[in-house]
Backbone as JSON Lines, residues from 0, in Angstrom:
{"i":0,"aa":"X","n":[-68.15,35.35,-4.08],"ca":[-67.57,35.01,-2.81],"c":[-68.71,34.82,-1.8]}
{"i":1,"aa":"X","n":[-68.58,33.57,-1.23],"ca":[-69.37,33.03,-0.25],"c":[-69.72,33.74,1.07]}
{"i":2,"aa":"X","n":[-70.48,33.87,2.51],"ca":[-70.43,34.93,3.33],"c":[-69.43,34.39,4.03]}
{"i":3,"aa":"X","n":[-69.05,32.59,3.94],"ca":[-68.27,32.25,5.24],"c":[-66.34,32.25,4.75]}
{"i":4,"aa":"X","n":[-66.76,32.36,2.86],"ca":[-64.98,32.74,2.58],"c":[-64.96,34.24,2.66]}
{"i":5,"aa":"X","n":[-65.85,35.25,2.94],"ca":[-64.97,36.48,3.45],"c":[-65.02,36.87,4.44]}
{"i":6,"aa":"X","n":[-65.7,35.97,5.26],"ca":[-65.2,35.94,6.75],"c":[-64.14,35.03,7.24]}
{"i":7,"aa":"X","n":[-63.6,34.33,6.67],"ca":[-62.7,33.51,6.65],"c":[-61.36,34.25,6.31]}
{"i":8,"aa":"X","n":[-61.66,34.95,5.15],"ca":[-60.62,36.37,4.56],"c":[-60.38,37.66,5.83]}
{"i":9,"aa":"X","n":[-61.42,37.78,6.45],"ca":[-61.23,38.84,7.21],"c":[-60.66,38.74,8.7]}
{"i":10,"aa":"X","n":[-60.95,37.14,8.96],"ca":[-60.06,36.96,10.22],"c":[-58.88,36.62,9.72]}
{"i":11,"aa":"X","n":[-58.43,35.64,8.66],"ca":[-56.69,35.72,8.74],"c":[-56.08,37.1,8.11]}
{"i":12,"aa":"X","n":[-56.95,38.06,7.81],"ca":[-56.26,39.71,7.94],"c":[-55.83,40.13,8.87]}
{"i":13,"aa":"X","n":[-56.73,39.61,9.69],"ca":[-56.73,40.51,11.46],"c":[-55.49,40.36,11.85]}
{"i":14,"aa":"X","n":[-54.57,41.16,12.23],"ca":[-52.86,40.8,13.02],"c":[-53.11,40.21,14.42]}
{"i":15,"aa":"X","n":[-54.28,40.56,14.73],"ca":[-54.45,40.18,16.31],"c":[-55.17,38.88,16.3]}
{"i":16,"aa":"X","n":[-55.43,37.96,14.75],"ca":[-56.2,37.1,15.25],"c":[-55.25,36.07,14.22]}
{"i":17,"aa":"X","n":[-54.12,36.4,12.99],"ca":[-53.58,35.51,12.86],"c":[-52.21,36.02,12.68]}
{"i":18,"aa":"X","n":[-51.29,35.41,12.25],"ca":[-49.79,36.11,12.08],"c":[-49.09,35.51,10.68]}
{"i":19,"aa":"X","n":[-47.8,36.32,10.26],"ca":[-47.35,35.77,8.78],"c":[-46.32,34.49,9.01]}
{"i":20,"aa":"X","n":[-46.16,33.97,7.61],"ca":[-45.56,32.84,7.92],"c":[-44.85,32.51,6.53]}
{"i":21,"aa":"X","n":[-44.16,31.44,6.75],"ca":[-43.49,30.84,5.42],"c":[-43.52,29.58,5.73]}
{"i":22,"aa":"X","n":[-44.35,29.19,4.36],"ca":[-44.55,27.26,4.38],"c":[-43.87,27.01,2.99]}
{"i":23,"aa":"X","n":[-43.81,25.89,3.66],"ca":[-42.71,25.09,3.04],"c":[-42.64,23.81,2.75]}
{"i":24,"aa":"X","n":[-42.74,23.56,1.06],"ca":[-43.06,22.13,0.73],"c":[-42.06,21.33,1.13]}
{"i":25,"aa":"X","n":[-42.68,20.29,1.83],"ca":[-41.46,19.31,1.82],"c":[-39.96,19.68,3.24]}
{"i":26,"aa":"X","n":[-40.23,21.08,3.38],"ca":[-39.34,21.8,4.2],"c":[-38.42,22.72,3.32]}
{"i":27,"aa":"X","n":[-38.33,22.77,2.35],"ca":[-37.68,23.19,1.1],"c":[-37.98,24.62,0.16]}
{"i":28,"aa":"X","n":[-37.39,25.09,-0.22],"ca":[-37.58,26.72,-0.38],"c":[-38.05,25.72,-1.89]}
{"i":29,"aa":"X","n":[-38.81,27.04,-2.79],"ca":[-39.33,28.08,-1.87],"c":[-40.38,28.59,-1.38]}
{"i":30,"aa":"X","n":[-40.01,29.44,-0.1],"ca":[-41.07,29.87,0.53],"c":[-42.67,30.3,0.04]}
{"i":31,"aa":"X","n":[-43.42,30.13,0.57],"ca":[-44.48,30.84,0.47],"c":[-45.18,31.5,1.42]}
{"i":32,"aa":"X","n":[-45.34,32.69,1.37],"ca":[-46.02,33.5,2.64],"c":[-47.33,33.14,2.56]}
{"i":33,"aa":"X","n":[-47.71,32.98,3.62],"ca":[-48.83,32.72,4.26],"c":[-49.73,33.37,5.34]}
{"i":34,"aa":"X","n":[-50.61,33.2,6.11],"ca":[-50.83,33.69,7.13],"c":[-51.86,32.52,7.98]}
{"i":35,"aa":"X","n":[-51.34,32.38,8.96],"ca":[-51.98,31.3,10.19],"c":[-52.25,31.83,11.23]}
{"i":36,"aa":"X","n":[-53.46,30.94,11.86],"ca":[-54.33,30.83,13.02],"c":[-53.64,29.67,14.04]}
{"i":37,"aa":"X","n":[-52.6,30.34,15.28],"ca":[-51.71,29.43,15.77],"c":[-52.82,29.31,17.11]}
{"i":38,"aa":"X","n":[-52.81,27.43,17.51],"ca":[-53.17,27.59,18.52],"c":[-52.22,26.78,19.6]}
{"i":39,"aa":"X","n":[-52.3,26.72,20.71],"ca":[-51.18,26.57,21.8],"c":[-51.79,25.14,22.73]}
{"i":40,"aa":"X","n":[-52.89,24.68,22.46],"ca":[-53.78,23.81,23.41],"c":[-52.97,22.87,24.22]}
{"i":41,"aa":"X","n":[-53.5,22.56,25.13],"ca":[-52.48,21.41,26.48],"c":[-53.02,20.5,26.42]}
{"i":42,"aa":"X","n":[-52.5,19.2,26.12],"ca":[-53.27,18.24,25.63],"c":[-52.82,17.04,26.72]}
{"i":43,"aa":"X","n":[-53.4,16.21,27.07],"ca":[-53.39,15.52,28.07],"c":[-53.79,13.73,27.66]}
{"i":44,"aa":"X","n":[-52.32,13.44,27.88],"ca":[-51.95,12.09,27.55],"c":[-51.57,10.69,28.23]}
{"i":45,"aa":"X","n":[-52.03,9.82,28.35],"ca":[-51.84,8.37,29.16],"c":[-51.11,7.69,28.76]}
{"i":46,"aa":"X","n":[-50.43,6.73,29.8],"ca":[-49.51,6.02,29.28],"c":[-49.3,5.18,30.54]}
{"i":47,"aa":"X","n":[-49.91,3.76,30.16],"ca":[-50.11,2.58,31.31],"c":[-50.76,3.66,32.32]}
{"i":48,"aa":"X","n":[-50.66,3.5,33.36],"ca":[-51.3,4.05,34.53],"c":[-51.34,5.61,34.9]}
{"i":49,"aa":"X","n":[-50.16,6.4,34.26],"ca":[-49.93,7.9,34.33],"c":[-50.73,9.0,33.27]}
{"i":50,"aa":"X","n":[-51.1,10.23,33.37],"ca":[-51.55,11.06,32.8],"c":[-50.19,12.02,32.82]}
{"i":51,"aa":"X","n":[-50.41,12.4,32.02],"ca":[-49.41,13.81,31.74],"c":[-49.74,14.85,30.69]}
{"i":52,"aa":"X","n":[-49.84,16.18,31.0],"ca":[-49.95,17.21,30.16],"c":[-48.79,17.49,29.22]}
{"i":53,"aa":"X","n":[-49.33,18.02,27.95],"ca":[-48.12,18.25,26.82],"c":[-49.1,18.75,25.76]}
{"i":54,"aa":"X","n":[-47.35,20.23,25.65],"ca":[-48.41,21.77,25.21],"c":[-48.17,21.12,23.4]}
{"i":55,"aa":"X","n":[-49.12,21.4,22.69],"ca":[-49.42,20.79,21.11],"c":[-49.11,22.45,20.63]}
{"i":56,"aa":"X","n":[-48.84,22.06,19.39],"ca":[-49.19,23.46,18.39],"c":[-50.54,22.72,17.36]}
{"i":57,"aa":"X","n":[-51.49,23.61,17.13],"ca":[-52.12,23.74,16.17],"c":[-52.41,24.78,15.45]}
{"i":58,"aa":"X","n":[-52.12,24.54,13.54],"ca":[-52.02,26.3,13.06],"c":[-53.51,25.87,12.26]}
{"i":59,"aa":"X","n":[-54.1,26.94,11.68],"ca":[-54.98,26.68,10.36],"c":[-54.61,27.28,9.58]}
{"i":60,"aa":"X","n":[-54.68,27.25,8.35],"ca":[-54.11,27.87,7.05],"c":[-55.05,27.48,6.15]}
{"i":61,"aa":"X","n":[-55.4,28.98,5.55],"ca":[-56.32,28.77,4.12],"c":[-55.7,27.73,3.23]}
{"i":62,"aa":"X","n":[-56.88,27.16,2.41],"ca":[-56.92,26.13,1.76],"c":[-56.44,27.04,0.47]}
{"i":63,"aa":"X","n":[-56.78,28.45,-0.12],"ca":[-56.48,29.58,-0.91],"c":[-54.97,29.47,-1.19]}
{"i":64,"aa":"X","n":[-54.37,29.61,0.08],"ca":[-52.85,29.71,0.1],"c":[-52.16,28.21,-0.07]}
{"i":65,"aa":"X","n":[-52.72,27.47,0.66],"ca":[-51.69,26.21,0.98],"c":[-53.28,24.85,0.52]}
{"i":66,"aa":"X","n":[-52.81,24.48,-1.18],"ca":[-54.22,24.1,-1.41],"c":[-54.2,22.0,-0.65]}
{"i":67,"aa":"X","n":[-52.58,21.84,-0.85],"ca":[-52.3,20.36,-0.42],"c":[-51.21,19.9,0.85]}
{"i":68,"aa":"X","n":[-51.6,20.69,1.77],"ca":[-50.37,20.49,2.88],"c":[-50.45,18.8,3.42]}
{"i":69,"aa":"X","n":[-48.84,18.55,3.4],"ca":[-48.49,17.1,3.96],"c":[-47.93,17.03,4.86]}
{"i":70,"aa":"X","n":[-47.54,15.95,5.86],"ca":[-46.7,15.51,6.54],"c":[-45.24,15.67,5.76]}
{"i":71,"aa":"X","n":[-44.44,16.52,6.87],"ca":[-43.29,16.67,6.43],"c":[-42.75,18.2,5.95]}
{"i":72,"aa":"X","n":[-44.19,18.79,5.61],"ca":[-43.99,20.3,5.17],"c":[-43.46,21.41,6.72]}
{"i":73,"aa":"X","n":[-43.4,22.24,6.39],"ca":[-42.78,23.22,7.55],"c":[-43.55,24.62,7.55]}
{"i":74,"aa":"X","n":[-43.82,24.97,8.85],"ca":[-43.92,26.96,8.29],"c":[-43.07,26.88,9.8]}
{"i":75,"aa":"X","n":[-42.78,28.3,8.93],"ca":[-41.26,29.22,9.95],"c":[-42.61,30.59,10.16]}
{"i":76,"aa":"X","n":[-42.33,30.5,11.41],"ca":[-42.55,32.57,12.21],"c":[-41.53,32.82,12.84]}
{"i":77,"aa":"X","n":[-41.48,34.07,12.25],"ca":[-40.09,34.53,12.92],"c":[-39.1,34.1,12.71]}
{"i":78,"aa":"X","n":[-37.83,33.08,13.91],"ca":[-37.08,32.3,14.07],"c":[-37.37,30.9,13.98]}
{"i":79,"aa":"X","n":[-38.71,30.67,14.15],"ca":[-39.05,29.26,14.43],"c":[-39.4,28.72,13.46]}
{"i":80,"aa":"X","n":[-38.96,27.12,13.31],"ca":[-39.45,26.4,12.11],"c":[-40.31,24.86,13.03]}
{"i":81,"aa":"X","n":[-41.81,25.33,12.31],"ca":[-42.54,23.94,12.92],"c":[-42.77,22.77,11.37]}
{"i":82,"aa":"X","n":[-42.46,21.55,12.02],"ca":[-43.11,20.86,11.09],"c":[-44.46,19.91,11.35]}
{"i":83,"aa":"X","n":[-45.06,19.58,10.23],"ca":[-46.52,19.14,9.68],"c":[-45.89,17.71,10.42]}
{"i":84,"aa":"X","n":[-46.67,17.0,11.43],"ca":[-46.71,15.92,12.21],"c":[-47.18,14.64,11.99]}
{"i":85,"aa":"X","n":[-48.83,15.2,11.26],"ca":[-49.79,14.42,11.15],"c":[-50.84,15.04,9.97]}
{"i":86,"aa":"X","n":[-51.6,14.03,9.74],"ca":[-52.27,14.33,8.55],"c":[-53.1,15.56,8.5]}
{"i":87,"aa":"X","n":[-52.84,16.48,7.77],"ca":[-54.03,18.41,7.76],"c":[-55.59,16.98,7.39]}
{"i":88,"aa":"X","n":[-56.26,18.18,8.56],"ca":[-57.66,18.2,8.56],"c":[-58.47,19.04,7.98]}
{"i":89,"aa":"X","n":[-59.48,18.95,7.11],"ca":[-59.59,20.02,6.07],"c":[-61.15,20.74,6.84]}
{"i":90,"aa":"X","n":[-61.71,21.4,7.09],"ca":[-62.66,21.97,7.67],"c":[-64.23,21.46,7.07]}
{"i":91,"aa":"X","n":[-65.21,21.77,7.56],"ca":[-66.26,21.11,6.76],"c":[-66.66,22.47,5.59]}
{"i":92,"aa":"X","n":[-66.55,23.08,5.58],"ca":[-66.34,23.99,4.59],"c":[-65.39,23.78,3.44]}
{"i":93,"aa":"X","n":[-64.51,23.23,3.76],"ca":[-63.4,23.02,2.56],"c":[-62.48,24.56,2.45]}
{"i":94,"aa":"X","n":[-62.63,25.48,3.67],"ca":[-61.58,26.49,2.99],"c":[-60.54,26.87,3.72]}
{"i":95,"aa":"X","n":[-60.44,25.74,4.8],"ca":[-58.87,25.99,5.93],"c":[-58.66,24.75,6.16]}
{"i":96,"aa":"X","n":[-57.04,24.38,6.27],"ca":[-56.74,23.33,6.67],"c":[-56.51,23.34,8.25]}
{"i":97,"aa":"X","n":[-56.13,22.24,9.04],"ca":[-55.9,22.38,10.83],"c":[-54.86,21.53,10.76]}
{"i":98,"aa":"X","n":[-53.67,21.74,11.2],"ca":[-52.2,21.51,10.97],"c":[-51.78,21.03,12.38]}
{"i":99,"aa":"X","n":[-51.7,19.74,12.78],"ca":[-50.61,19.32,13.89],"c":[-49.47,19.63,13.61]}
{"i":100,"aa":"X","n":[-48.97,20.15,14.64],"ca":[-47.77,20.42,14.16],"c":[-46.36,20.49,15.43]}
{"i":101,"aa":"X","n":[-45.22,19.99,15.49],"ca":[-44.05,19.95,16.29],"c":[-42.98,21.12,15.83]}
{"i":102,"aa":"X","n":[-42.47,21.5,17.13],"ca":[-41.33,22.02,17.03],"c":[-40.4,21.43,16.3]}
{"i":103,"aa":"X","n":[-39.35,22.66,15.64],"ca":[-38.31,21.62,14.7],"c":[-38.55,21.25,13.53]}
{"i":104,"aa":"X","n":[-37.43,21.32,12.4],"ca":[-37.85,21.13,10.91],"c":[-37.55,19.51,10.93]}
């Protein structure tokens, strides 16, 4: 094990730095638990002459757990079900994916 996959292991342990989850091929059981790095960023968008802010989700998820995530897949926390938007970005490391992702299955 590499120094940057068990540091990679030791932050999605952390409860305070990622949380559990269930992904979902396709949107479709069954589940697989997981654990993701959710981020909340405000992303700021044009359109003809106007700007407007609009809050994004972005999760990361080990490449370990979730080795081929697509457009169309889902993870649920909690109550909530987000789905995969846009194409996973794979890290330059190769060991987390970065997940656009929308409210709603």
């Amino acid at each position: 094990m590499t120094a940057f996959v068990a540091s990679i292991n030791a932050i999605f342990a952390n409860p305070h730095m990622s949380v559990a989850a269930d992904y979902r091929v396709g949107g479709a059981d069954p589940a697989i638990p997981v654990r993701v790095i959710k981020v909340s960023p405000s992303v700021v968008n044009e359109w003809s002459r106007a700007s407007f802010v609009q809050a994004s989700h972005m999760f990361d998820v080990r490449v370990s757990e979730v080795p081929a995530p697509a457009v169309g897949d889902t993870i649920t926390i909690g109550l909530i079900t987000y789905s995969v938007r846009e194409e996973p970005m794979l890290d330059s490391e190769g060991l987390c994916w970065k997940l656009g992702m929308r409210d709603g299955a």
